[in-house]
GUKOLTI-119100 format. One record per residue (C-alpha): x, y, z; residue in one letter. Coordinates in steps of 0.2 Angstrom, whole numbers, padded with zeros to 4 digits, always signed. Each point is the difference from the previous one (the first is absolute). Layout:
// GUKOLTI-119100
XYZA;...
***
This chain:
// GUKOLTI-119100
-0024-0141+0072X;+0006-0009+0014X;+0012+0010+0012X;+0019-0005+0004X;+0002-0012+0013X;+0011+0002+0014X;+0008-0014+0008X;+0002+0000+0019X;+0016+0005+0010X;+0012-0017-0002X;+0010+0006+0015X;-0005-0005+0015X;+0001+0008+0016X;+0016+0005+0004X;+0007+0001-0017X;+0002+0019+0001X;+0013+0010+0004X;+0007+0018+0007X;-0005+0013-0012X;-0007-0011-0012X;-0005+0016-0010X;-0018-0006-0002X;-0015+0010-0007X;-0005+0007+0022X;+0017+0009-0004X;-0003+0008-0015X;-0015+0006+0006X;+0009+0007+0017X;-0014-0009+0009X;+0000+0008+0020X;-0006-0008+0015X;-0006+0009+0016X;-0006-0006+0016X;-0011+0013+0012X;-0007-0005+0017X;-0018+0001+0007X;+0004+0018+0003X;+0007+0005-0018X;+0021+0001+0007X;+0009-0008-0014X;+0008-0017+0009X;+0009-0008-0014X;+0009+0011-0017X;+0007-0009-0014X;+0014+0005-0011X;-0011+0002-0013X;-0010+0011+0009X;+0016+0013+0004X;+0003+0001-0018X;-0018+0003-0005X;-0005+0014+0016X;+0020+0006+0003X;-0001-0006+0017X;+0011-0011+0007X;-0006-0013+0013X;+0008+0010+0018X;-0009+0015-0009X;-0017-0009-0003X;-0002-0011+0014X;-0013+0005+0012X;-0006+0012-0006X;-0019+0002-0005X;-0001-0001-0021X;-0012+0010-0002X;+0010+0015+0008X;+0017-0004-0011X;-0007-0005-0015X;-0019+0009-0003X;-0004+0015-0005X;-0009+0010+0015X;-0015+0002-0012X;+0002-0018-0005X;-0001-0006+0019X;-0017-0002+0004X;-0004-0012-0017X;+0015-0010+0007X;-0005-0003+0017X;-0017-0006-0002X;+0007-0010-0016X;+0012-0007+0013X;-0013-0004+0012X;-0011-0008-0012X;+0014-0013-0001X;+0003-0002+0019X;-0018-0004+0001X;+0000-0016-0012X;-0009+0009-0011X;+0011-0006-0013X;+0016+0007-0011X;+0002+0014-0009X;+0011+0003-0016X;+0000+0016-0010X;+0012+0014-0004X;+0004+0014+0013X;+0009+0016-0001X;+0015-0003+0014X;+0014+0014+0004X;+0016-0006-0002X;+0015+0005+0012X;+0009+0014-0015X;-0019+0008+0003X;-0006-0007-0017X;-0017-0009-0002X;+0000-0018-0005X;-0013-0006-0010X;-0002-0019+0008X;-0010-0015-0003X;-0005-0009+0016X;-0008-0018+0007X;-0002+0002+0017X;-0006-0016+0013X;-0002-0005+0017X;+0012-0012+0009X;-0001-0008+0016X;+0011-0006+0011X;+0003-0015+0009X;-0006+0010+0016X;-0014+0008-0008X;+0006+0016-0002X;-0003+0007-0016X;+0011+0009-0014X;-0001+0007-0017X;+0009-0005-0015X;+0003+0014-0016X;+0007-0006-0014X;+0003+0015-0010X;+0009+0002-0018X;+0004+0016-0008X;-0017+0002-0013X;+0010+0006-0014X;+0013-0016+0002X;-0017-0011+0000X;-0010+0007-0016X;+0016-0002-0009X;+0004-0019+0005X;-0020-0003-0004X;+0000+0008-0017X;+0016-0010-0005X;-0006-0016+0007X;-0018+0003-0009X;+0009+0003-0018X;+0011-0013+0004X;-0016-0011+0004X;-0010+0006-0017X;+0018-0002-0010X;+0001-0017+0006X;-0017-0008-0002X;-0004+0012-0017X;+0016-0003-0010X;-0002-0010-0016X;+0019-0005+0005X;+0001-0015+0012X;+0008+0005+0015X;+0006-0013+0013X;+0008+0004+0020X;+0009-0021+0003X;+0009+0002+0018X;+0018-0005+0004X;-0005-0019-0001X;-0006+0004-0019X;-0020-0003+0006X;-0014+0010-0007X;-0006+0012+0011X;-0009+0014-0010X;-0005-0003-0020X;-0010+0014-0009X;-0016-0004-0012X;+0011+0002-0014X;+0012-0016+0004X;-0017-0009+0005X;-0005+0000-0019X;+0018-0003-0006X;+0004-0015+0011X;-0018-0006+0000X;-0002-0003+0018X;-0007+0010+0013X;+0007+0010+0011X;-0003-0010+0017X;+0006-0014-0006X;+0018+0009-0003X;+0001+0008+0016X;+0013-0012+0011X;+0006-0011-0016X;+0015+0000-0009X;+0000+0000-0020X;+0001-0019-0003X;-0016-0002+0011X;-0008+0014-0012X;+0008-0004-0017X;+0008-0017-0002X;+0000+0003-0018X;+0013+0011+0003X;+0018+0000+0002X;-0001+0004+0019X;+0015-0003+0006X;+0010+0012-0013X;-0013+0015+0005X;+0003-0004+0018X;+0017+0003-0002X;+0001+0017-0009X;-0012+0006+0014X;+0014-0006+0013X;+0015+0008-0013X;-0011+0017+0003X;-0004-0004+0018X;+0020-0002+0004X;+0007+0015-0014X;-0013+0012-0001X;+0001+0002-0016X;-0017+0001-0008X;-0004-0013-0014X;-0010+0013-0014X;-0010-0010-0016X;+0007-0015+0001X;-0008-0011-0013X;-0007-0016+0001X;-0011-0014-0008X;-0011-0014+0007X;-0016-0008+0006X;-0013+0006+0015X;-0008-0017-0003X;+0000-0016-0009X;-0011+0007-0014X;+0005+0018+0000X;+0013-0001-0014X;+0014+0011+0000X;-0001+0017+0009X;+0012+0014+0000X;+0005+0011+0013X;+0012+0016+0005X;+0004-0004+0019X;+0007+0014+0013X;+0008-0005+0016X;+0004+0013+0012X;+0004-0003+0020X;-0010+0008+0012X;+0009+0006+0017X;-0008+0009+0016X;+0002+0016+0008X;+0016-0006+0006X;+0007-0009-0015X;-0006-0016+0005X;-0002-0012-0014X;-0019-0005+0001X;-0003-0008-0018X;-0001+0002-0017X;-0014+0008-0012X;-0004-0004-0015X;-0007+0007-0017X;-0008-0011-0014X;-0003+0007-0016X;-0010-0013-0012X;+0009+0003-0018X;-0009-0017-0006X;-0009+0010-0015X;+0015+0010-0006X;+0013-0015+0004X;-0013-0013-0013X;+0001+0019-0011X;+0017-0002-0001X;+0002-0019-0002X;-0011+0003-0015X;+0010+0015-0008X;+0015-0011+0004X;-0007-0014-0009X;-0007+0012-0015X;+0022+0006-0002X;+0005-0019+0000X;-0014-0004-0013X;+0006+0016-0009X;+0019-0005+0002X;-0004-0016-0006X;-0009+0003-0013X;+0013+0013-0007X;+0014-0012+0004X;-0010-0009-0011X;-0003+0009-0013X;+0021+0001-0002X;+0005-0019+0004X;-0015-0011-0009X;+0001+0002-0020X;+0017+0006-0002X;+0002-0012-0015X;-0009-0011-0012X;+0003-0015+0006X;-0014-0010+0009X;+0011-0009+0012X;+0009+0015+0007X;-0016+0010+0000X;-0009-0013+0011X;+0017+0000+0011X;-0001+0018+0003X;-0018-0002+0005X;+0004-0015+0013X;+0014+0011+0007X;-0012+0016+0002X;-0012-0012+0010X;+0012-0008+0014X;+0004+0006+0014X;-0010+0015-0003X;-0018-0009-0002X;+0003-0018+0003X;+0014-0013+0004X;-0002-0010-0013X;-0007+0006-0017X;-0002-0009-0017X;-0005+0005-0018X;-0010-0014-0011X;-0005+0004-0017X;-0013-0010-0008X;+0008-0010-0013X;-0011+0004-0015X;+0007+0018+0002X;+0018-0010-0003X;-0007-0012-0014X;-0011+0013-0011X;-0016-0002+0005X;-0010+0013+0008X;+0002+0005+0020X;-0017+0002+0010X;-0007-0014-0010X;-0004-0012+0017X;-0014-0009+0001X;-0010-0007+0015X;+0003-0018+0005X;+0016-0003-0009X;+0020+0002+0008X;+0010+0013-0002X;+0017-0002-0007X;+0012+0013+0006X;+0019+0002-0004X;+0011+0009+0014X;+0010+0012-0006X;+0006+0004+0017X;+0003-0003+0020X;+0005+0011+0013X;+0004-0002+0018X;+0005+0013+0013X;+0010-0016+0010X;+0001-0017-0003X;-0015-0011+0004X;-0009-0016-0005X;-0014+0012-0009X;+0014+0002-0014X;-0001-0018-0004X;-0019+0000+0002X;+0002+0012-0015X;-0001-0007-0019X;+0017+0002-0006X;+0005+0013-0014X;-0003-0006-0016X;-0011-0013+0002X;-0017-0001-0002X;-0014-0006+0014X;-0020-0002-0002X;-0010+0005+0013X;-0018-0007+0003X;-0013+0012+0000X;-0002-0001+0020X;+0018+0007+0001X;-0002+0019+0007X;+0015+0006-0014X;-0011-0010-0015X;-0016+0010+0005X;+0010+0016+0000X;+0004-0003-0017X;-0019-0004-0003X;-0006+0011+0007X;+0011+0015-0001X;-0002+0005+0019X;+0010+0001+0013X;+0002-0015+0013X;+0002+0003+0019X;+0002-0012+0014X;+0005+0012+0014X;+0002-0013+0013X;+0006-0019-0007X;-0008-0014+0008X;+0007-0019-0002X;-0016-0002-0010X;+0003+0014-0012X;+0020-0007-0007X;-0009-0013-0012X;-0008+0012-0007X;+0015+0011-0002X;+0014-0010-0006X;+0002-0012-0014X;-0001-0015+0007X;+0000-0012+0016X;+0021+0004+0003X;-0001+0018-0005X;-0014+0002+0015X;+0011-0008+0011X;+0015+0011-0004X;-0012+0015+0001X;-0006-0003+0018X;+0020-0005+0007X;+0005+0018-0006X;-0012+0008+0010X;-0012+0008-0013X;-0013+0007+0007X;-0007+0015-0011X;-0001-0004-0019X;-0004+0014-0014X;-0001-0005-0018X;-0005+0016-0014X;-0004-0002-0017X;+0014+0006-0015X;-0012+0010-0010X;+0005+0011-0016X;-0012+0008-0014X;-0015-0010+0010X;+0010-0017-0002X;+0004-0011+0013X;+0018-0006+0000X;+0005-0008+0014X;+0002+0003+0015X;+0010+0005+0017X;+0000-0014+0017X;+0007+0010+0015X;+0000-0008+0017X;+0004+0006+0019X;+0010-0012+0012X;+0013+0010+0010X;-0010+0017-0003X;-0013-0001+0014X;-0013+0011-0006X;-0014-0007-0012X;-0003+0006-0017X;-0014+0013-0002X;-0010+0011-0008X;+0015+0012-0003X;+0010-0014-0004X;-0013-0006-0016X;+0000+0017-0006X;+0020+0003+0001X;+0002-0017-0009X;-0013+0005-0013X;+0009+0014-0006X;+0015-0007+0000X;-0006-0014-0011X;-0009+0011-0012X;+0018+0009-0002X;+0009-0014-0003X;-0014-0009-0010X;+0003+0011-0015X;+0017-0001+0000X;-0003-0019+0000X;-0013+0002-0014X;+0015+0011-0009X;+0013-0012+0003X;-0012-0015-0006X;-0005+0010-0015X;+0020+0005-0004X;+0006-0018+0004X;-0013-0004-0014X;+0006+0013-0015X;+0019-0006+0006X;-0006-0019-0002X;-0009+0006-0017X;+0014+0011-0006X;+0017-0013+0005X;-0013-0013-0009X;+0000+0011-0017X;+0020+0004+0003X;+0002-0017+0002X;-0009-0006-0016X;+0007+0015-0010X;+0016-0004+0004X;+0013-0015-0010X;-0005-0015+0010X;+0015-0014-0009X;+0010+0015-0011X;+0005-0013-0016X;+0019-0005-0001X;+0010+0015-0008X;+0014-0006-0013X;+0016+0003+0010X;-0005+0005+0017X;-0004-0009+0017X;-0015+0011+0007X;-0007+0003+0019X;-0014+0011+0005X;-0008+0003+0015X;-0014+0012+0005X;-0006+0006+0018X;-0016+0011+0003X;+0003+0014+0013X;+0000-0007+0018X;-0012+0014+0006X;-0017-0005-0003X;-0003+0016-0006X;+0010-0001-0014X;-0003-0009-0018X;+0012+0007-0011X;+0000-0001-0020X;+0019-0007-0002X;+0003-0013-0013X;+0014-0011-0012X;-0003-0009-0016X;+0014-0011-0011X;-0006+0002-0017X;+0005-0014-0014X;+0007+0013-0016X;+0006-0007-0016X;+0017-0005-0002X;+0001-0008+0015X;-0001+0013+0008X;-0006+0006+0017X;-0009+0016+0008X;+0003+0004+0016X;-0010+0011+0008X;-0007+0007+0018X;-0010+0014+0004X;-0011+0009+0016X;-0014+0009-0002X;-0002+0016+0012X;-0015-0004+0012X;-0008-0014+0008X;-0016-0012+0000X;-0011-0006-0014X;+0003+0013-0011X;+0022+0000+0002X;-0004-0018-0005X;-0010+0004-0016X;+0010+0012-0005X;+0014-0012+0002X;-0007-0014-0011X;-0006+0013-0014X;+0018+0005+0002X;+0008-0018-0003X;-0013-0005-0014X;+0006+0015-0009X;+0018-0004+0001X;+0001-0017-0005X;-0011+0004-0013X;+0011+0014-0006X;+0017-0012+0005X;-0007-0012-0012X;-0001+0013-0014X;+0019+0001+0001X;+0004+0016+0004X;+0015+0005+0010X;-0003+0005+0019X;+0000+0019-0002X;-0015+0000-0012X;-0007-0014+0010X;+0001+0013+0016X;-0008+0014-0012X;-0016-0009-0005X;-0001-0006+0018X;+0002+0018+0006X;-0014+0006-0012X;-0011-0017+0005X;+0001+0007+0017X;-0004+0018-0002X;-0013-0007-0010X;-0007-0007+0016X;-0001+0016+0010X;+0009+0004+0016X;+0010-0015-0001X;+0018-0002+0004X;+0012-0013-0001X;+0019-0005-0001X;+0007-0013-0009X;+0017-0008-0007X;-0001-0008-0016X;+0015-0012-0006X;+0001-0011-0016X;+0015-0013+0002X;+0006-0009-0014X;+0009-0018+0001X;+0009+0001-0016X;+0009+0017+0001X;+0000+0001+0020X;-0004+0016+0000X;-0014+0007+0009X;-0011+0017-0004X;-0007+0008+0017X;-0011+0016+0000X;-0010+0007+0016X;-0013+0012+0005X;+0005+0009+0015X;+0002-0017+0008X;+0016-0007+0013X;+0014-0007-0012X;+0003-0018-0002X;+0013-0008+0009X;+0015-0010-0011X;+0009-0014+0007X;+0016-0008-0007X;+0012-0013+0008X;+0015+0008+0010X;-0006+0017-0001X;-0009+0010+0012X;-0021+0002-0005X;-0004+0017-0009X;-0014+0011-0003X;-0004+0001-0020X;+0003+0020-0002X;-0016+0003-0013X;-0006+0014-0010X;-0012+0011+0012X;-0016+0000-0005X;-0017+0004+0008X;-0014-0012+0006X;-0014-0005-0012X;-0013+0011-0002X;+0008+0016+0001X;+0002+0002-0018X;+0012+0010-0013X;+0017-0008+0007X;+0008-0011-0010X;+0008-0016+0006X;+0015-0006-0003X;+0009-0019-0001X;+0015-0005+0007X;+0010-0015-0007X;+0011-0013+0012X;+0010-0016-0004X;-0005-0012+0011X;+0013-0016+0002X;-0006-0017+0003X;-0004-0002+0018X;-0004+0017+0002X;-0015+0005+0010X;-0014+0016-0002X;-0009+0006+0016X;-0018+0010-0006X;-0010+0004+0016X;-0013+0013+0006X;+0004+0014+0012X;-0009-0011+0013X;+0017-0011+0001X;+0010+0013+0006X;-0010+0015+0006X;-0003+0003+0019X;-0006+0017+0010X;+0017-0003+0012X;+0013-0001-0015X;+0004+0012-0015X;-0001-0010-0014X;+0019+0002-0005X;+0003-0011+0017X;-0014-0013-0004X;+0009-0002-0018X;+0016-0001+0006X;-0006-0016+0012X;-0010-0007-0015X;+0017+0001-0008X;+0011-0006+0016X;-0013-0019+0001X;+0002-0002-0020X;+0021-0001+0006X;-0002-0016+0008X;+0004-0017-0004X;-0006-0007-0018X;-0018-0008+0003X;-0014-0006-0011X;-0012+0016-0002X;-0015-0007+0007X;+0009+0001+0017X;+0006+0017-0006X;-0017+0004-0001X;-0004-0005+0017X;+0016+0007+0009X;-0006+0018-0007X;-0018+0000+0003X;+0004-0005+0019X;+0016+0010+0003X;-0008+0018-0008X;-0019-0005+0005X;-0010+0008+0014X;-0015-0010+0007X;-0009+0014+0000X;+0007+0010-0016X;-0014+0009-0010X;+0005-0005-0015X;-0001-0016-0014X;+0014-0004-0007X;+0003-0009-0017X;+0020-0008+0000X;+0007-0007-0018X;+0018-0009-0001X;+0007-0006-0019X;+0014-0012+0000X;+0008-0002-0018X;+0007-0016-0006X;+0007-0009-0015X;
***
């Protein structure tokens, strides 16, 4: 282990000054001059405060008479004459009386001097023994603390120059010790931000004030990679209070600092994930869900992120099924940038659909359901990243220079995948990066594949609503009719609402709407069991209460099922028309120059709660008259009570006289929430002559 290095004194003769306070002071050291003969010529301060004597007292006299003991004398003088004789000096410690009558124990170095006229004299130097051994014990521990700490330890004089560094900060700094002594930080470690450590050694220098653990980051050398370290900075003043430089302690937290860039990593992957967990999914629909999943990604992993499902997982074929050799057709569900840049026009626009050569990096992801990772982008790697020759282009003016693409992959089926880029965000994608993205796009993958298998049994179950449902109702004797039907606006939703006009004999009409409680394919079932039965059991010429008590029977017949319905039969001849309802919202009546009302009917219970008999209702309808039959999806909201959204149902139906085709449309856009749960199934009647 190589030993601290100090540098020499950078003062130069006649730097010092009165009572500098140097380390001859602490040490007291004393300086006595004898003649040939042994009389004491010259006395120094130091020596009156070490013997008790004060110069008038001491001069001229022999030593060895005022300061040995008489048994002592003898040793003395032949020492003493040893030393006249050129014999060479003598050091040693000596027992010497002090004036109080004490004995001081003494260590001396004693030497010859001559004069210019050859007369010869006797220098002592002399320093208390005690005083000595302490100073030499604290500067050997000093010495071994120094050179043996595992903590670098630095001495830079006033001018910020090495001019002692310890073993410890050889290793950290990686450059021996010699080469530090006389050289400022810069010439050291250029790597580093010299000038900002430089001046908090001058802050300490100028306050005092030490500068404890400070923490920093940055390189020794060009290949050292990041290195961490807790700095100290305290100044460093002589005897006298004299600023004489700074030292300096480095403690090399590399290991625990990458520690805890790694657990910091770990939390954010962690959060991430979590956050995840809560914003990717939250509905059925596979749009929004492939939103939510772009809007995780950006800023937190890239700047740019996009989601691409391969278009047979839109078009009913089966995902994963890619082949070597052929293009990859993808359709991007969507785009998101953390600014705005060129990369989002490098980007396939949302909705449409793009194929991919098998070169592409995204198409072999999706063949080969691994990840891709380009951490650093060259020129030379954009082609094989973007579509085509523009998208390239646009790629390489925004910047990007990392580029990640992981596969979507649900039950072992590859979907699609996500394309994240890094312009502004300087730091490539890694390793840590892959395996974040991977588990974020196997979270989101399944609620893709749930939102892709949903979108299907909605598509299937609107489709058999759709069919189920009148698709030209015939002309009814007597009445104008209009119709509408809207699914739920949630994707989650397929409901089982429905409205039929049924031709009866005598010219005359059934009317009738109905909602089956629940949703999805079998709501829809239900629903078109439901309608077959009752135009079956309209036809049969039975009056609408008994019509409602064989339905209420077919239905318990089919288990847990649950439906309201309103059942009118109209007649052209007599006007009049019989109404009955099964826990349903009543029909509205309209008649010109009055105000719209609700039909008060008999209470009755929905179908397929069994034993309540329903009753019928009978109203005069006038020529020009209008009836309203709708499902609870009309009017029904989560913000409203119900007697509120009747009363506005009742307050649009006011208005000016219009043809009830546009009545049908003002209502369904007026009461209508884009994103209500629920279908809706809207009837209006118009009699005539």
């Amino acid at each position: 282990m190589a030993d601290a290095q100090p540098a020499p004194p950078a003062d130069g003769p006649g730097a010092g000054s009165p009572a500098t306070g140097g380390l001859l002071d602490v040490l007291g050291v004393a300086a006595v001059v004898l003649d040939a003969e042994g009389r004491i010529s010259l006395w120094s301060p130091q020596a009156a405060t070490l013997f008790g004597y004060t110069a008038e007292e001491a001069l001229g006299q022999y030593a060895v008479t005022l300061l040995v003991e008489e048994q002592n004398r003898g040793e003395v003088l032949e020492l003493f004459a040893r030393v006249m004789s050129g014999q060479g000096a003598w050091a040693g410690s000596f027992p010497v009386r002090h004036r109080d009558g004490r004995t001081v124990l003494v260590e001396f170095r004693n030497m010859r001097l001559q004069a210019a006229n050859g007369r010869l004299y006797a220098l002592g130097l002399a320093s208390e023994q005690a005083t000595l051994r302490r100073v030499e014990r604290d500067l050997a521990l000093s010495l071994r603390m120094v050179d043996q700490s595992p903590i670098g330890l630095a001495v830079l004089d006033t001018d910020l120059r090495y001019v002692l560094v310890n073993p410890a900060l050889e290793r950290i700094n990686g450059v021996p010790s010699e080469r530090h002594i006389g050289q400022r930080i810069a010439d050291i470690l250029p790597f580093l931000d010299a000038a900002a450590v430089e001046a908090r050694m001058r802050g300490v220098m100028e306050s005092g004030v030490p500068m404890l653990d400070h923490f920093s980051t940055g390189q020794t050398s060009e290949d050292s990679g990041e290195r961490a370290w807790l700095v100290s900075i305290y100044r460093l003043e002589d005897q006298s209070s004299r600023v004489i430089g700074v030292a300096v302690s480095v403690v090399d937290v590399t290991e625990q600092h990458r520690a805890a860039v790694s657990a910091a990593h770990a939390r954010r992957r962690l959060a991430l994930i979590a956050d995840a967990s809560v914003r990717i999914g939250t509905t059925l629909d596979l749009d929004i869900t492939a939103r939510e999943l772009a809007d995780v990604a950006v800023p937190e992993i890239a700047d740019i992120a996009a989601v691409d499902v391969l278009d047979t997982v839109l078009t009913g074929g089966r995902p994963g099924e890619v082949s070597d050799g052929e293009s990859v057709r993808f359709r991007a569900l969507a785009v998101k940038a953390a600014y705005r840049s060129p990369a989002e026009a490098a980007a396939d626009p949302v909705g449409d659909v793009a194929s991919y050569r098998p070169d592409r990096l995204v198409a072999r992801c999706a063949r080969t359901a691994r990840p891709e990772l380009v951490p650093h982008v060259r020129p030379q790697d954009l082609p094989a990243i973007a579509r085509d020759e523009d998208a390239a282009r646009l790629l390489g003016e925004a910047g990007v220079h990392s580029y990640l693409a992981v596969p979507l992959i649900a039950r072992g089926q590859v979907l699609g995948t996500l394309d994240l880029k890094r312009a502004r965000n300087p730091v490539p994608f890694g390793p840590d990066d892959v395996l974040l993205a991977s588990e974020l796009a196997a979270h989101a993958a399944v609620s893709i594949d749930n939102a892709r298998w949903y979108q299907r049994q909605r598509h299937a179950a609107l489709a058999l609503q759709r069919h189920l449902l009148p698709q030209h109702p015939p002309a009814a004797p007597g009445l104008d009719i209009a119709y509408r039907y809207q699914p739920a606006g949630a994707a989650d939703e397929t409901g089982g609402d429905w409205f039929d006009v049924i031709p009866l004999s005598g010219d005359r009409t059934a009317l009738v709407v109905g909602d089956v409680m629940g949703s999805g394919i079998n709501a829809a079932a239900t629903m078109g069991q439901l309608r077959a039965t009752a135009r079956a059991l309209g036809r049969l010429g039975l009056d609408p209460a008994t019509v409602l008590t064989h339905l209420d029977a077919s239905t318990g017949d089919l288990g847990e099922a649950m439906a309201t319905c309103v059942y009118a039969v109209y007649d052209p001849h007599t006007r009049l028309c019989q109404i009955s309802t099964a826990g349903h919202l009543p029909p509205v009546h309209l008649r010109s120059g009055r105000q719209p009302r609700l039909l008060q009917l008999a209470t009755a219970v929905p179908l397929g709660v069994g034993g309540v008999p329903f009753g019928t209702t009978t109203v005069t309808l006038g020529e020009g008259d209008e009836l309203v039959l709708y499902t609870d999806g009309l009017v029904e909201t989560r913000d409203q009570d119900i007697d509120t959204r009747l009363q506005t149902l009742t307050d649009l139906l006011a208005g000016p006289h219009r043809p009830i085709e546009e009545t049908c449309d003002l209502l369904l856009s007026a009461l209508r929430h884009p994103d209500t749960h629920d279908d809706v199934a809207l009837l209006i009647a118009r009699t005539h002559a």
